[in-house]
C-alpha positions as a Markdown table, in Angstrom:
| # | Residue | x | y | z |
|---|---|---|---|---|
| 1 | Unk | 0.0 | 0.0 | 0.0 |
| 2 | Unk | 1.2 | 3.1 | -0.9 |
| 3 | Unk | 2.1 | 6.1 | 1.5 |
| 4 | Unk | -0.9 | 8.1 | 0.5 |
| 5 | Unk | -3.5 | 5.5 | 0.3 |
| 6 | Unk | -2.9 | 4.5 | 4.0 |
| 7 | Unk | -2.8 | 8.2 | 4.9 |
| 8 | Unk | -6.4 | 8.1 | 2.8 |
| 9 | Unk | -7.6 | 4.8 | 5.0 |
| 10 | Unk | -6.6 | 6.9 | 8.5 |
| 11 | Unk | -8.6 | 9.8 | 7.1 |
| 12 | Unk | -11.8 | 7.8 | 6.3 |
| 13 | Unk | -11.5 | 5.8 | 9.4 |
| 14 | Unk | -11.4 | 9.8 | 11.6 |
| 15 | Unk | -14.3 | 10.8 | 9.6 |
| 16 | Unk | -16.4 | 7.7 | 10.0 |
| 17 | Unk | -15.8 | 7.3 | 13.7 |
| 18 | Unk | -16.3 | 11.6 | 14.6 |
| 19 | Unk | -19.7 | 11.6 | 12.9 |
| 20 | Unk | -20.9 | 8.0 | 15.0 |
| 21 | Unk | -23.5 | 8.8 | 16.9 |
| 22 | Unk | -22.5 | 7.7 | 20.8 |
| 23 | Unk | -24.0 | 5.5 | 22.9 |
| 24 | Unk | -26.0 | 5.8 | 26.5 |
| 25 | Unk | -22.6 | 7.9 | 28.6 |
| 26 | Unk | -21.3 | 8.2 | 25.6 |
| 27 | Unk | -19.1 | 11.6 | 25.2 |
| 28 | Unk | -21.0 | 14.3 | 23.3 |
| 29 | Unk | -20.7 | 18.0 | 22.4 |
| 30 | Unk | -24.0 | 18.8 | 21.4 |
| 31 | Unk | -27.8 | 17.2 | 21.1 |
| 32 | Unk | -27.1 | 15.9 | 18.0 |
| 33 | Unk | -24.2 | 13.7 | 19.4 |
| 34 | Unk | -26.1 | 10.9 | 21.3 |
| 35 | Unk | -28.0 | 8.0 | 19.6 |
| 36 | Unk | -32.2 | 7.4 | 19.5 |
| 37 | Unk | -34.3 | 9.4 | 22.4 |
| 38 | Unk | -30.9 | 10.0 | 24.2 |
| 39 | Unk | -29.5 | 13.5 | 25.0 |
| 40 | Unk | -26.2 | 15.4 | 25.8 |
| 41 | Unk | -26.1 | 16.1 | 29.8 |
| 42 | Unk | -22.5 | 17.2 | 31.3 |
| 43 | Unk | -20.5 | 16.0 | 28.2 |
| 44 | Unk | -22.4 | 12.4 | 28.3 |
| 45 | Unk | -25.3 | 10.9 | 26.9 |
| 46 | Unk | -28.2 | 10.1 | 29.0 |
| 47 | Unk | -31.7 | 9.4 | 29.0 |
| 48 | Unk | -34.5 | 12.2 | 28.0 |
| 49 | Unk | -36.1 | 13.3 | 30.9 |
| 50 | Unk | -39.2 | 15.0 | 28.7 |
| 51 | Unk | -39.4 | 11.5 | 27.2 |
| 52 | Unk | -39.6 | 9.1 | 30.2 |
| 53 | Unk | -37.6 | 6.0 | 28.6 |
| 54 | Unk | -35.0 | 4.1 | 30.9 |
| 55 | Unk | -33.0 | 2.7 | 28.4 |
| 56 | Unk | -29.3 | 3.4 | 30.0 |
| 57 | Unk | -29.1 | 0.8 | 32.5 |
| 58 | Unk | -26.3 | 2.6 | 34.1 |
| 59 | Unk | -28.2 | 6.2 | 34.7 |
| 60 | Unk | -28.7 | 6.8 | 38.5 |
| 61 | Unk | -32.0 | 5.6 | 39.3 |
| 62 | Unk | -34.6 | 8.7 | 39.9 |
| 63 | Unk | -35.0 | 9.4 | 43.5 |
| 64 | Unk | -38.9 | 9.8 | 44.6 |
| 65 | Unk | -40.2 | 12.4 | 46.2 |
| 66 | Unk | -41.1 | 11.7 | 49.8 |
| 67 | Unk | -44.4 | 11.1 | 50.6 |
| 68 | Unk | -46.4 | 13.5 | 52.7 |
| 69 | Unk | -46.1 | 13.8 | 56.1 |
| 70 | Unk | -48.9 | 11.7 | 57.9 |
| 71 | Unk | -52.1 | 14.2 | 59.3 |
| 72 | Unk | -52.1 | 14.6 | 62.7 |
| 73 | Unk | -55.9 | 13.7 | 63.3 |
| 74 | Unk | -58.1 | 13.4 | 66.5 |
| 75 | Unk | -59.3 | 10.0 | 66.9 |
| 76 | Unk | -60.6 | 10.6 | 70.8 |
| 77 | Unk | -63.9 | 9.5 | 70.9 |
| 78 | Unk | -66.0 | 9.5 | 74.0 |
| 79 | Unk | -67.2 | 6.2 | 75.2 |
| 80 | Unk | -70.0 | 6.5 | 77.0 |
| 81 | Unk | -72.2 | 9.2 | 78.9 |
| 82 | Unk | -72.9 | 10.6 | 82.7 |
| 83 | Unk | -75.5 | 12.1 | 84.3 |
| 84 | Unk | -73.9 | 14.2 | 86.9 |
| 85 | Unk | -74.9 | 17.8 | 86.9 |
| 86 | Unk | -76.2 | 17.3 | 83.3 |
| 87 | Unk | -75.4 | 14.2 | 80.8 |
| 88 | Unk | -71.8 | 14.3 | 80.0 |
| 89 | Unk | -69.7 | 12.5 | 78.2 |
| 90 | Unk | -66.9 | 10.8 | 79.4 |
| 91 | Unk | -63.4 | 10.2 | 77.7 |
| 92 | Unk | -60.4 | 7.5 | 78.9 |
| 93 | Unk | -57.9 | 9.5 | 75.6 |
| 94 | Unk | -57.2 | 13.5 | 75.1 |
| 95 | Unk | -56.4 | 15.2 | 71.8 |
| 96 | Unk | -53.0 | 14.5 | 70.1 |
| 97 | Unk | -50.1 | 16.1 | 72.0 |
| 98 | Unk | -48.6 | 18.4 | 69.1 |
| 99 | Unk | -45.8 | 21.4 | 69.6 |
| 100 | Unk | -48.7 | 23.6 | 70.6 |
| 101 | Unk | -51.5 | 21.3 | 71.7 |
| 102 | Unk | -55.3 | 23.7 | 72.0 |
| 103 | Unk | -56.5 | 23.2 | 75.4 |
| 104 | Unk | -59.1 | 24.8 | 78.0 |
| 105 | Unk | -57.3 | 26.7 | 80.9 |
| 106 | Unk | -59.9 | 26.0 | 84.1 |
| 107 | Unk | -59.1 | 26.9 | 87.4 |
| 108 | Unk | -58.5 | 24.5 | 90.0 |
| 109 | Unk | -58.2 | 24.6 | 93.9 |
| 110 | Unk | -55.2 | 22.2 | 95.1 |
| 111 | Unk | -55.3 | 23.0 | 99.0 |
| 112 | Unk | -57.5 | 19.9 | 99.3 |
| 113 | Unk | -55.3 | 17.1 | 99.8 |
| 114 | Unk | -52.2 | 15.1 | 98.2 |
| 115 | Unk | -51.4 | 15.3 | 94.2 |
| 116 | Unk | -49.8 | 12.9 | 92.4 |
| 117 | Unk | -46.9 | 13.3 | 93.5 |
| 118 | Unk | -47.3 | 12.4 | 96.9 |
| 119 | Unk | -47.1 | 16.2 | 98.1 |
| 120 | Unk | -49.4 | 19.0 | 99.6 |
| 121 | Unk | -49.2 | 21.7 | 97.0 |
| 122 | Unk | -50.6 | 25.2 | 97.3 |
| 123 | Unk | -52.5 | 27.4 | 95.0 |
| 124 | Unk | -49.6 | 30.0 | 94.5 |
| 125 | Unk | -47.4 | 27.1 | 92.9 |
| 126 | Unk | -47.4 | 26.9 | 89.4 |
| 127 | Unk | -49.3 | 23.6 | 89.3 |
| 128 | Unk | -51.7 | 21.8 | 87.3 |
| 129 | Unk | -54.1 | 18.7 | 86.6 |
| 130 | Unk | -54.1 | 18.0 | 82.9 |
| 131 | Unk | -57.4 | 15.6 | 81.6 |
| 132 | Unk | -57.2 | 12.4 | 81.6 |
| 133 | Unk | -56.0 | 11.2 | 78.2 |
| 134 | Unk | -52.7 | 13.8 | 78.6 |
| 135 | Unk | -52.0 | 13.1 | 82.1 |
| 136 | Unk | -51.8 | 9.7 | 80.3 |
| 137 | Unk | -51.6 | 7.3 | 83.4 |
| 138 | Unk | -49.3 | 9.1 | 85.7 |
| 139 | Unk | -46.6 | 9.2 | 82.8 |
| 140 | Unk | -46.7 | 13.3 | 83.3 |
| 141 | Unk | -46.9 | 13.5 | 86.9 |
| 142 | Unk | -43.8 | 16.2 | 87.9 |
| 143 | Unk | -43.3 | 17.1 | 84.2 |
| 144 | Unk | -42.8 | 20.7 | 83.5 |
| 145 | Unk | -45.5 | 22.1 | 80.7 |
| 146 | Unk | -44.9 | 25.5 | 78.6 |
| 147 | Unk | -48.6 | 27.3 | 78.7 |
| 148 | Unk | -49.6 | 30.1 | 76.5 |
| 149 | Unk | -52.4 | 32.6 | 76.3 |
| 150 | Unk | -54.1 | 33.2 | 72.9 |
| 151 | Unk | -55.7 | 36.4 | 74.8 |
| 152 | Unk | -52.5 | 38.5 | 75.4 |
| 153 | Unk | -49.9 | 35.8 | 74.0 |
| 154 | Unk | -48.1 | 35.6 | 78.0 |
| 155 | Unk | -46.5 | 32.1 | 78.2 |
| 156 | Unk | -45.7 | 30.5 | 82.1 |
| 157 | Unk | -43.9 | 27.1 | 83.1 |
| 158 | Unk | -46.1 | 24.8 | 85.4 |
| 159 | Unk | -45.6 | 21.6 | 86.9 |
| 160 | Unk | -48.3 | 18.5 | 86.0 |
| 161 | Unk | -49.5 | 17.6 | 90.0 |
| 162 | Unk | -52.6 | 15.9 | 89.5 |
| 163 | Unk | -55.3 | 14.6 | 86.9 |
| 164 | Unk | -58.4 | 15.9 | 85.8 |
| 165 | Unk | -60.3 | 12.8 | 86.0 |
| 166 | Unk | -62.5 | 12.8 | 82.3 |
| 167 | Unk | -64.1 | 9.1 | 83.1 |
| 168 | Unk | -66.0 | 9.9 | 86.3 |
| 169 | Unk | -67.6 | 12.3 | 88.4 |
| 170 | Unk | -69.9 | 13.1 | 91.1 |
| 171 | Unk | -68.6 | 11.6 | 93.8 |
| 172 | Unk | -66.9 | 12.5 | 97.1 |
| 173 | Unk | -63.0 | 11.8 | 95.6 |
| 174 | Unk | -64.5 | 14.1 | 93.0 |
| 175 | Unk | -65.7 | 17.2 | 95.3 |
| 176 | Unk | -69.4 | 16.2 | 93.7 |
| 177 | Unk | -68.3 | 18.1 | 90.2 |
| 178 | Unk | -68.5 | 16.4 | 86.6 |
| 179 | Unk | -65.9 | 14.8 | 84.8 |
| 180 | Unk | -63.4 | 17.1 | 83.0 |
| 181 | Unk | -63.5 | 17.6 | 79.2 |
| 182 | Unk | -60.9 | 15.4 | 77.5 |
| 183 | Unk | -58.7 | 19.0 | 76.3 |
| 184 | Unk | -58.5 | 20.3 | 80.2 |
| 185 | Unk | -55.7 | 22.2 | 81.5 |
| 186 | Unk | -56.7 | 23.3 | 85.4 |
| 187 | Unk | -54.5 | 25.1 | 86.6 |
| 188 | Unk | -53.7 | 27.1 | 90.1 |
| 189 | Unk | -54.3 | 30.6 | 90.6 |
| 190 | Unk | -50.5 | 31.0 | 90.6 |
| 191 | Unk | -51.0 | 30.1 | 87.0 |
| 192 | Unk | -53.5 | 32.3 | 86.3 |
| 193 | Unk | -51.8 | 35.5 | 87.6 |
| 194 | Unk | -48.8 | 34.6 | 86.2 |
| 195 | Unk | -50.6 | 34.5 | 82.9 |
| 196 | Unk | -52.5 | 37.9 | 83.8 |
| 197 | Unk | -55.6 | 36.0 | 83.4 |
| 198 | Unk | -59.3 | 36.9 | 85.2 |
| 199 | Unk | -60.0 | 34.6 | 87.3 |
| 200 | Unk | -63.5 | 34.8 | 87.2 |
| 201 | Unk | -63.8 | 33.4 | 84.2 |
| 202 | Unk | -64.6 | 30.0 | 84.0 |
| 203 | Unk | -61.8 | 29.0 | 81.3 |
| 204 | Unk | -59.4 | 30.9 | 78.9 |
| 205 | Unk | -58.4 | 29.0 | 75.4 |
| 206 | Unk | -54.3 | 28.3 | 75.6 |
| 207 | Unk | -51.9 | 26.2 | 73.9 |
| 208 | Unk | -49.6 | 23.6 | 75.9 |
| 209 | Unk | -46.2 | 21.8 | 75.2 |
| 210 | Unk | -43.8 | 19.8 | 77.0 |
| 211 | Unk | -40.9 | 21.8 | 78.5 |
């Protein structure tokens, strides 16, 4: 072969292989560089996302996104009625304890006797009984509680001393009253000064959270 035909052959082979269309991560320059549905991303040729197709088996498979949170949803259902003072219903569960669980701020009188914590507590602690469902068997007892006002915004600390019994009622351990709603925070008139609150009202709307 003569010197110019095999300088012809290493021409036609440079030709042939710069205008072959490349393969999935094949290099490319431009779109018209990759084979079939395929496109040029960073320099390599990849699937289409506009088209859908999976047909490099090497491309990083598509990460889906994460489903949605679950809804926080109150399932508390009362399980029975009372008459005492009225027909009442009665709950064993409380609404979901959240970041800033909605509660009703009553006010309670703790000079009667022992809390759940074994100890006489007056009614210029910070103290409170919390229903039933969040006192959630005693777990809470001595716990610290963040309480806010939705009526001036004033946040206080108290201490979780008792429950506020939402399954019974009317009877002496009771003082004679009616079981507590299942959202109850009662708190002492410590708390309710602290909070600037009136207390002759019989409950203020607050939010509640574990300290």
């Amino acid at each position: 072969m003569s010197h110019l035909a095999f300088l012809s052959l290493i021409f036609t082979i440079f030709i042939s292989t710069s205008n072959a269309i490349s393969q999935c991560n094949g290099p490319c320059k431009t779109l018209d560089d990759c084979d079939g549905q395929l496109i040029c991303i960073n320099g390599k040729c990849n699937d289409d996302p506009n088209v859908g197709t999976k047909i490099c088996k090497n491309s990083p498979p598509s990460v889906p996104f994460p489903p949605p949170p679950p809804t926080t949803t109150n399932t508390c259902r009362p399980f029975g009625t009372v008459n005492c003072n009225g027909i009442h219903p009665i709950y064993r569960c409380s609404p979901p304890v959240t970041s800033l669980t909605p509660a009703q701020l009553t006010l309670n009188d703790f000079d009667s006797g022992k809390s759940c914590d074994w100890k006489y507590h007056n009614n210029n602690e910070r103290i409170v009984a919390l229903s039933t469902g969040w006192f959630a068997g005693g777990s809470r007892c001595g716990k610290m509680i963040r309480i806010r006002t939705n009526s001036n915004g004033r946040t206080v600390t108290a201490k979780v001393v008792d429950e506020c019994d939402s399954t019974m009622g009317c009877d002496a351990e009771h003082a004679f009253q009616s079981p507590c709603k299942n959202n109850i925070v009662d708190g002492s008139i410590g708390v309710w000064r602290a909070l600037g609150l009136n207390t002759n009202l019989d409950n203020v709307t607050v939010t509640w959270s574990m300290v």
